[in-house]
C-alpha positions as CSV (number, residue, x, y, z in Angstrom):
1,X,71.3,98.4,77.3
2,X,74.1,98.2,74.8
3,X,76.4,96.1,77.6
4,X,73.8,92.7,76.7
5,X,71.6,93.0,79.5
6,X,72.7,95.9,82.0
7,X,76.1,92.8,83.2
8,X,73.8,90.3,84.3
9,X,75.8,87.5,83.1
10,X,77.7,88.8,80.0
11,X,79.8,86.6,78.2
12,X,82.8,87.6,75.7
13,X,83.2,86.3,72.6
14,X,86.6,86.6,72.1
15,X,86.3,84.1,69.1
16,X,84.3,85.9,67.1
17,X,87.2,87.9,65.0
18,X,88.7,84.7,63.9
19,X,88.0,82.9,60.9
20,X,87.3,79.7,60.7
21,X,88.6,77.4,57.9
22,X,86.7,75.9,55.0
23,X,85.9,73.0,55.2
24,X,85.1,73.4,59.2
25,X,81.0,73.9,60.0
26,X,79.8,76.5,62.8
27,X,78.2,74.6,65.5
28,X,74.3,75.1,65.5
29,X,73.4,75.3,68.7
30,X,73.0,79.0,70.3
31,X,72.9,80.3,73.8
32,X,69.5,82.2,74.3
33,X,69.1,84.9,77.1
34,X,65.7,85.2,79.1
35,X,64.6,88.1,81.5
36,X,66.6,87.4,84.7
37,X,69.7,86.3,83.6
38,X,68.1,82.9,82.6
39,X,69.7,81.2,79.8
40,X,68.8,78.0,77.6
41,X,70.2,76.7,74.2
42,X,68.1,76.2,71.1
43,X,69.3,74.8,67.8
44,X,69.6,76.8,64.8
45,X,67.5,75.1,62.1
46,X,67.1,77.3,59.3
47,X,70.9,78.6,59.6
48,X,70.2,82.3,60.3
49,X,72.9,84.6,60.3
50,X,73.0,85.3,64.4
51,X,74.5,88.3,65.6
52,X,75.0,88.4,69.9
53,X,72.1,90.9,70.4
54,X,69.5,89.8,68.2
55,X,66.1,89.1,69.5
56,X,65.3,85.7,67.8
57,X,61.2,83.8,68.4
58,X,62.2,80.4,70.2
59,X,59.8,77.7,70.5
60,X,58.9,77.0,74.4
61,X,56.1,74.3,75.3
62,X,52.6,75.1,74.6
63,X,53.6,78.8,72.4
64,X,56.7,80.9,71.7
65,X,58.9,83.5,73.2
66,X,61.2,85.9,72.7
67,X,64.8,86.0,73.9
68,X,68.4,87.6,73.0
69,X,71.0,85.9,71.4
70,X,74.0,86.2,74.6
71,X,76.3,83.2,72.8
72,X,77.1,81.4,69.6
73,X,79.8,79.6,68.0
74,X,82.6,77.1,69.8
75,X,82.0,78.6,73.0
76,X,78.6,77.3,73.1
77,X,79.9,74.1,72.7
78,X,82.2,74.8,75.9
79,X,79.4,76.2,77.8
80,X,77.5,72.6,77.4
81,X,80.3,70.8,78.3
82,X,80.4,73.0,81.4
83,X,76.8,72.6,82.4
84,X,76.2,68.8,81.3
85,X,73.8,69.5,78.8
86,X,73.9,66.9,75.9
87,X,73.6,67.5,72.6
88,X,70.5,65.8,71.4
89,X,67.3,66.2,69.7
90,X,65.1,67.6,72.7
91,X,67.0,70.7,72.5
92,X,64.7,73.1,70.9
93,X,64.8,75.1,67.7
94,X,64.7,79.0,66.6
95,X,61.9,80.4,64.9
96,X,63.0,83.4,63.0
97,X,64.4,87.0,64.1
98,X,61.8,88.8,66.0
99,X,60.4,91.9,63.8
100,X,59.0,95.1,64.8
101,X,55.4,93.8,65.8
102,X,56.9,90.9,68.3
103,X,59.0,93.3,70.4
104,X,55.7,95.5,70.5
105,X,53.7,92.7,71.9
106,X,56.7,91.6,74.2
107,X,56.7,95.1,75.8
108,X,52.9,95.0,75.9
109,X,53.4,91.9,77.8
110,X,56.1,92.9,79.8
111,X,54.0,96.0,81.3
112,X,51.5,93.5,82.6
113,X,54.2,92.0,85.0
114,X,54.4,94.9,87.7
115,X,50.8,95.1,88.5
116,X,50.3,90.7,88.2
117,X,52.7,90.7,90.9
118,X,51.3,93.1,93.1
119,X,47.7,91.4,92.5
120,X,49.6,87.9,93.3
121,X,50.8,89.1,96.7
122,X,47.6,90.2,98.2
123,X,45.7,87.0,96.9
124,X,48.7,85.5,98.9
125,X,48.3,87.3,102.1
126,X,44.3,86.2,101.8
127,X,45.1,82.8,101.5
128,X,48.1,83.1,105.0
129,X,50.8,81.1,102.9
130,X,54.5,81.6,104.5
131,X,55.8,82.6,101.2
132,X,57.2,85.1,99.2
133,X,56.7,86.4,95.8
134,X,59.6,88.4,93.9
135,X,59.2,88.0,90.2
136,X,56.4,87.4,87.4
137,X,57.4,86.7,83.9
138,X,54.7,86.6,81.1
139,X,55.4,84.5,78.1
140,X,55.9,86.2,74.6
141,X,52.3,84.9,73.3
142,X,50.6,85.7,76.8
143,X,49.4,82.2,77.3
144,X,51.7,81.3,80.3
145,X,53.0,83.1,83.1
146,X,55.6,82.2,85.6
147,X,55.4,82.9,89.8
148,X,59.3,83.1,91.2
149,X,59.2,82.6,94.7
150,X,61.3,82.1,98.0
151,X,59.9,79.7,101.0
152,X,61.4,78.3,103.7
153,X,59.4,75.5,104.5
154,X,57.2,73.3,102.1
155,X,54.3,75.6,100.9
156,X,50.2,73.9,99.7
157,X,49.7,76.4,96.9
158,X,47.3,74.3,94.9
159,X,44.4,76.7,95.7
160,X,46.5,79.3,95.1
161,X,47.0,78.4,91.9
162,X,43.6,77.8,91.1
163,X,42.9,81.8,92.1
164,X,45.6,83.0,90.1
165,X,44.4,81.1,87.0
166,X,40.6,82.4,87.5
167,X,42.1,85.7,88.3
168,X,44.5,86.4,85.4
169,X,42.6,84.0,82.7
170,X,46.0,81.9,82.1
171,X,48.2,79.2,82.8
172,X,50.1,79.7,85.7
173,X,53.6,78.2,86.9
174,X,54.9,78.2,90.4
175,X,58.7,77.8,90.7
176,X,60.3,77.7,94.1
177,X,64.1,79.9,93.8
178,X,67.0,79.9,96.8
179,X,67.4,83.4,98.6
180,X,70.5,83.9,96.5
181,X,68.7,83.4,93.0
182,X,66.2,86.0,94.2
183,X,69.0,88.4,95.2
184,X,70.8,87.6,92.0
185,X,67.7,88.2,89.8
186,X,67.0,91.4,91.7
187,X,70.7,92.6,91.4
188,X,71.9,95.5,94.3
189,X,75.5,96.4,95.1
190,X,77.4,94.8,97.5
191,X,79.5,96.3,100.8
192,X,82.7,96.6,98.5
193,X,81.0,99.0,96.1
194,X,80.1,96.8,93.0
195,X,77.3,95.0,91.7
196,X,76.5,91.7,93.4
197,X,78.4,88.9,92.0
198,X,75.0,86.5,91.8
199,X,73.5,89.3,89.5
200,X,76.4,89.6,87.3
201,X,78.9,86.4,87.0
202,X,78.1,83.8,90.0
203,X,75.8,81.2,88.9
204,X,77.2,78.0,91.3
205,X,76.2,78.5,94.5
206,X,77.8,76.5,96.8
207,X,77.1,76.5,100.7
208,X,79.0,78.9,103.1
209,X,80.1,77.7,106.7
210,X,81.4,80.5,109.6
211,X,84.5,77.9,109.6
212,X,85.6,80.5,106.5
213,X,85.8,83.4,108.4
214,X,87.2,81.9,111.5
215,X,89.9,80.5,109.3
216,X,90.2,83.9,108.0
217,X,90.1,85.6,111.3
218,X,87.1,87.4,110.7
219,X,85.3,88.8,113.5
220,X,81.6,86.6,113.9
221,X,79.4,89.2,113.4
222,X,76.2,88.5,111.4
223,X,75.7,91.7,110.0
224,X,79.2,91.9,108.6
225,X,79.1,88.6,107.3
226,X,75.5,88.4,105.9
227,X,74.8,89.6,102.2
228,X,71.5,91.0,100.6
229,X,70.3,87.5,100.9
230,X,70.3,87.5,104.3
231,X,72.9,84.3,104.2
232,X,76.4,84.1,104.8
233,X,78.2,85.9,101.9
234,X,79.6,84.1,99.1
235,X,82.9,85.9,98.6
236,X,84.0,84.0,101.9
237,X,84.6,81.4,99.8
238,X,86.9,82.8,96.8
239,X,90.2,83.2,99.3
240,X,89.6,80.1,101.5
241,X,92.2,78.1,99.8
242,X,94.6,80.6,100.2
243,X,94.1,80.9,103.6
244,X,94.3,77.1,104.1
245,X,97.4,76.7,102.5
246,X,99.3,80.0,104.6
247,X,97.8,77.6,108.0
248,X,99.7,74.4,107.5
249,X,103.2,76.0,108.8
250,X,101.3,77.9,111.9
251,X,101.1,76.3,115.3
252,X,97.6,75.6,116.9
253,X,98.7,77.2,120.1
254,X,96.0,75.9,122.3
255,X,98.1,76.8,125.8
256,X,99.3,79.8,126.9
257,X,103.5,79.9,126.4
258,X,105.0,79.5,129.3
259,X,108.2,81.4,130.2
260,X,110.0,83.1,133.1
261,X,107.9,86.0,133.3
262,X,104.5,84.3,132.8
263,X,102.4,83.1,130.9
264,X,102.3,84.5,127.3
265,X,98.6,84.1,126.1
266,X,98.1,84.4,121.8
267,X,95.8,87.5,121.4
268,X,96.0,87.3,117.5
269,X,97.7,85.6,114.2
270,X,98.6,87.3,111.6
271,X,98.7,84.8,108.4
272,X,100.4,85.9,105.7
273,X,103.2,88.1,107.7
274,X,103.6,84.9,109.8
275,X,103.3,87.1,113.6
276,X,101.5,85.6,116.1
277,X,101.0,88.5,119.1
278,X,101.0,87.6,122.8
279,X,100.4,89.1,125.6
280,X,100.7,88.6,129.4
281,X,98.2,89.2,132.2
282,X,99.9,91.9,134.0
283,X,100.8,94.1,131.1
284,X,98.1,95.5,128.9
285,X,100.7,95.8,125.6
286,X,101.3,92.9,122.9
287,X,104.2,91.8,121.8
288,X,104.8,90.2,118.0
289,X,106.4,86.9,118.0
290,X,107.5,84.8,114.6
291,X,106.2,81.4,114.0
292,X,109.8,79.6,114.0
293,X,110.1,81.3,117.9
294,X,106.8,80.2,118.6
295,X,107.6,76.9,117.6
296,X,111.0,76.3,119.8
297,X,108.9,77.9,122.7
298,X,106.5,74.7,122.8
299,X,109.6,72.6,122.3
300,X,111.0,74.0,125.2
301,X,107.9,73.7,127.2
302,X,107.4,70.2,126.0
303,X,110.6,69.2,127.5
304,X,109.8,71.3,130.6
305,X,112.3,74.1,130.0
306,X,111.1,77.7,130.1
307,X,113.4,80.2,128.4
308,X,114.2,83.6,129.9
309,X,112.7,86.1,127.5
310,X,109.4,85.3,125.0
311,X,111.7,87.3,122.0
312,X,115.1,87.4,122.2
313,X,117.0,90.6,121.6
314,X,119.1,90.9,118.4
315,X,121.7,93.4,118.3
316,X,121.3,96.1,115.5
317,X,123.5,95.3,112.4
318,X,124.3,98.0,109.8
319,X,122.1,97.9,107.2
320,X,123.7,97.8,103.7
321,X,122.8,100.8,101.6
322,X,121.9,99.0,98.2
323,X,123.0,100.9,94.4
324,X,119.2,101.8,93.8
325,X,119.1,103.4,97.4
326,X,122.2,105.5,96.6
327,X,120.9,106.5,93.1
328,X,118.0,107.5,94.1
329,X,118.2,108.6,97.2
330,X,116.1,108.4,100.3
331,X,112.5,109.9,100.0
332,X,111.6,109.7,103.3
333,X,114.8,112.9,103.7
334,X,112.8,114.8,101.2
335,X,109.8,114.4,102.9
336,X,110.7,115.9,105.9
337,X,112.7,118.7,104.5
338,X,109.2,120.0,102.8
339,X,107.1,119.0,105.6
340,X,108.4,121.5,107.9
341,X,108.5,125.1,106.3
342,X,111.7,127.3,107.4
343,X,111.5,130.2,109.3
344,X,113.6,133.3,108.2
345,X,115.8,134.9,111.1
346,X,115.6,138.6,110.9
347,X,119.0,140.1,111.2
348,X,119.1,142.2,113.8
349,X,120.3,146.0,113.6
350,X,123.7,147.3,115.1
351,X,122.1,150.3,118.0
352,X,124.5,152.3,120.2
353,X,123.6,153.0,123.7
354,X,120.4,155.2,122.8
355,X,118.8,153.0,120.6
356,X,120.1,154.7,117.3
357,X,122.0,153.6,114.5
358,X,125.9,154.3,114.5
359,X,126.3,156.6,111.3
360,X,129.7,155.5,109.5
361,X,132.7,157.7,109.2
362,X,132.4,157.8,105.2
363,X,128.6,159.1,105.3
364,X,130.0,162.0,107.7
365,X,132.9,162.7,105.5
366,X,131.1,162.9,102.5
367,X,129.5,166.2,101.5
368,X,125.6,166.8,100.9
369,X,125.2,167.6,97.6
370,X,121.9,168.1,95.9
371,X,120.1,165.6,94.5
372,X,118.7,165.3,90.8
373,X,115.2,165.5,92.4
374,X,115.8,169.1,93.7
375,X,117.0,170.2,90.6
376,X,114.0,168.8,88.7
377,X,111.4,170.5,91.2
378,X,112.2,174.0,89.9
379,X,109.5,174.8,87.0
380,X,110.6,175.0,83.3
381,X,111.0,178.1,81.9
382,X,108.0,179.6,79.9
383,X,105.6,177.3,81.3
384,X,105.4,178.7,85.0
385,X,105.0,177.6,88.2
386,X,104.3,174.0,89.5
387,X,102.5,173.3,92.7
388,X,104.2,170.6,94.6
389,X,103.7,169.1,98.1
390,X,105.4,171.0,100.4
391,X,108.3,169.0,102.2
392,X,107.7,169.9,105.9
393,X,111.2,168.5,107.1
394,X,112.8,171.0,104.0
395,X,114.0,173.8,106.5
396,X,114.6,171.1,109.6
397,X,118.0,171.4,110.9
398,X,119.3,167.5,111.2
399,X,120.1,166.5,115.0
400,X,124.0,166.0,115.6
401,X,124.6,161.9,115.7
402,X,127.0,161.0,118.5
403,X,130.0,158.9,117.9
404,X,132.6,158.5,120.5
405,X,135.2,156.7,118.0
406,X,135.2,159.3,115.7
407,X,138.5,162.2,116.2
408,X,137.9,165.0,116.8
409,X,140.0,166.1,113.4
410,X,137.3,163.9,111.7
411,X,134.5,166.2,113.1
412,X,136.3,169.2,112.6
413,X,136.3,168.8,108.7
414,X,133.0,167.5,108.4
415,X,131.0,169.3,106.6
416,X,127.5,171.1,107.1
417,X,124.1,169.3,106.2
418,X,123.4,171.7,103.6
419,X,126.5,171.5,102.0
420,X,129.1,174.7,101.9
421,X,131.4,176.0,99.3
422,X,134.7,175.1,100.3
423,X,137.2,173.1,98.0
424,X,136.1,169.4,99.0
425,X,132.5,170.6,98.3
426,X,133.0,171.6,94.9
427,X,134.6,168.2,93.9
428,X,132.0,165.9,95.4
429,X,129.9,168.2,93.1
430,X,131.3,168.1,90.2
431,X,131.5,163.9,90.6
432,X,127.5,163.9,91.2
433,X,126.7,166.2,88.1
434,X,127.3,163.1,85.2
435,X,124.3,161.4,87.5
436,X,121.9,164.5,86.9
437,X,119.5,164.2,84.4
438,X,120.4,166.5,81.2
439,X,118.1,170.0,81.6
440,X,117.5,172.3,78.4
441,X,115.3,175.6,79.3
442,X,112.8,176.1,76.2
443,X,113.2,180.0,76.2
444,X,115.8,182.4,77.8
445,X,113.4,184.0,80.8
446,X,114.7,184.2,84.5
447,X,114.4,180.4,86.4
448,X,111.6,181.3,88.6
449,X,114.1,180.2,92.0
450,X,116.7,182.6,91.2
451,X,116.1,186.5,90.8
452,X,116.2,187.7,87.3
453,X,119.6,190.3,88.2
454,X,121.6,187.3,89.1
């Protein structure tokens, strides 16, 4: 895994680009990774150039292994400091950098661990021991192996070791882990949707109380509260403080408030908005009260007053509209101007009486003249005949349209629907012939709409 170890306890160097004066030595010790997450130092003897990553031969008791280099440098020396290791001559010493043919027998090794573990649990279930078995891990030179397990109770496994080490032909270790190391060395992810933080960053494990989550006015229920481990999770712990400190200006109502109406019983508190909700036992609804009312409430009631309302009413002021609210305007406006789409109104049409449309005195007095489409339909000369769709409303005669405003001078020099050939006629004709399209016959032969006399 090019992150060190798939984030099981990955640790930046964020010293590493600097350089570091002359005359000043790099401190020799090194941080060493195992399988698990589990970490020990070992001194660098024979000054190797150590780069984070490299797999480096340690020496272990009774043989060798094989580890990753996770740490090197001043932080080491920080990372003693932090555990309480000393610096002194039982910490061990590196080898060399592992070459091709020790990584081959570490994975040769390595594939041996599945099926020891599986062997290990039945041998356990033969023997009826109250325990639990989660990891096996061989040493590098095969002469050791380890047994991680998980027990309640104090566990006999001296014949159990003695079958393991008939069984498997080696030396065999038994070492007891806490639920949470075996959650952290199988890793998961947690409720909130990352990895678990015993798996990745969380090595100090420190005990977990439901005081936590009533302090945080979590609701008690196991299943909520309870991690992969099966124990209370560890996260309840990270925003205690905070909570602790928000608690030391709230009242510990213990009594209901007691006021004209009732009694005002807390229902909930809310911390960091400083709200404490009550509510009375002949109305189902809650109503939010600050913690300076609260407080003047069990003032009152320790002097044996009981005031009129629980909240009192404030009348509304005018809020001030700030600059930045004027710049930029409300956006709670322009929400509900797109939220709703508008709906067009469709203008209605003026009707008479009958249900038609009045026509207008300057349609009526206007002349029909004929249109550039008519003239267009006859055929060109020389190239005969062309079918068109016959108009079946051509030779309808249009009904009379009755208007009751109109004079009856008006009507009298209207003119017919066809058009006629009086004076007004020929004007309103000779205005429409600049809008006809120009026409230029090809040869001289008779139009095929007019007789060939005329």
């Amino acid at each position: 895994c090019s992150t060190g170890g798939c984030n099981r306890l990955n640790v930046f160097d964020w010293l590493s680009d600097m350089d570091l004066p002359t005359s000043f030595e790099e401190f020799d010790i090194v941080e060493i990774r195992f399988k698990g997450g589990r970490k020990d130092f070992y001194r660098n003897v024979n000054n190797l150039s150590l780069i984070t990553g490299d797999a480096v031969v340690v020496d272990v008791p009774n043989g060798h292994h094989i580890g990753y280099v996770s740490l090197k440098g001043e932080l080491v020396r920080l990372q003693m400091l932090k555990k309480k290791v000393d610096n002194s001559e039982e910490i061990r010493s590196i080898y060399r950098i592992a070459t091709d043919k020790d990584l081959e027998k570490l994975t040769a090794v390595q594939d041996l661990e599945s099926a020891t573990m599986y062997r290990a649990r039945t041998i356990i279930q033969d023997c009826k021991l109250r325990m639990k078995l989660s990891d096996v891990e061989y040493q590098a030179d095969r002469s050791k192996a380890t047994f991680y397990y998980s027990a309640e109770d104090r566990v006999d496994f001296r014949d159990l070791i003695k079958k393991l080490a008939d069984e498997f032909k080696i030396r065999v270790e038994m070492r007891q882990i806490s639920l949470r190391h075996e959650a952290g060395r199988l890793g998961g992810i947690g409720s909130c949707g990352r990895e678990l933080c015993c798996a990745t960053w969380l090595t100090d494990f420190k005990s977990v109380s439901t005081t936590a989550a009533r302090y945080q006015n979590l609701s008690l229920n196991p299943s909520k509260l309870s991690g992969q481990c099966g124990r209370l999770k560890c996260c309840l712990n990270y925003e205690l403080e905070t909570y602790m400190d928000a608690l030391k200006d709230i009242p510990n109502v213990t009594r209901p408030l007691l006021i004209q109406r009732g009694e005002a019983i807390l229902q909930k508190t809310d911390i960091f908005k400083r709200l404490m909700w009550f509510g009375f036992r002949d109305d189902n609804n809650w109503y939010p009260v600050k913690v300076e009312r609260v407080k003047e409430i069990l003032d009152l009631n320790a002097q044996g007053v009981q005031p009129e309302v629980l909240v009192p009413v404030v009348a509304d002021l005018k809020k001030e509209v700030s600059l930045a609210d004027q710049l930029e305007g409300n956006l709670e406006r322009l929400d509900e101007t797109f939220s709703k789409p508008k709906k067009r109104k469709k203008k209605k049409k003026p009707t008479d009486g009958k249900g038609e449309r009045p026509a207008s005195t300057a349609t009526l007095a206007a002349p029909t003249a004929r249109t550039p489409e008519v003239v267009n339909d006859a055929a060109i000369p020389g190239q005969g005949p062309v079918d068109r769709p016959k108009n079946k409303f051509k030779h309808k005669k249009p009904k009379p349209r009755p208007d009751n405003n109109r004079s009856e001078t008006a009507v009298a020099a209207a003119p017919s629907p066809r058009g006629d050939k009086s004076e007004n006629g020929k004007e309103n004709n000779a205005r429409n012939r600049h809008r006809r399209p120009p026409h230029k016959p090809q040869s001289g032969g008779p139009r095929p709409d007019k007789p060939a006399s005329a």
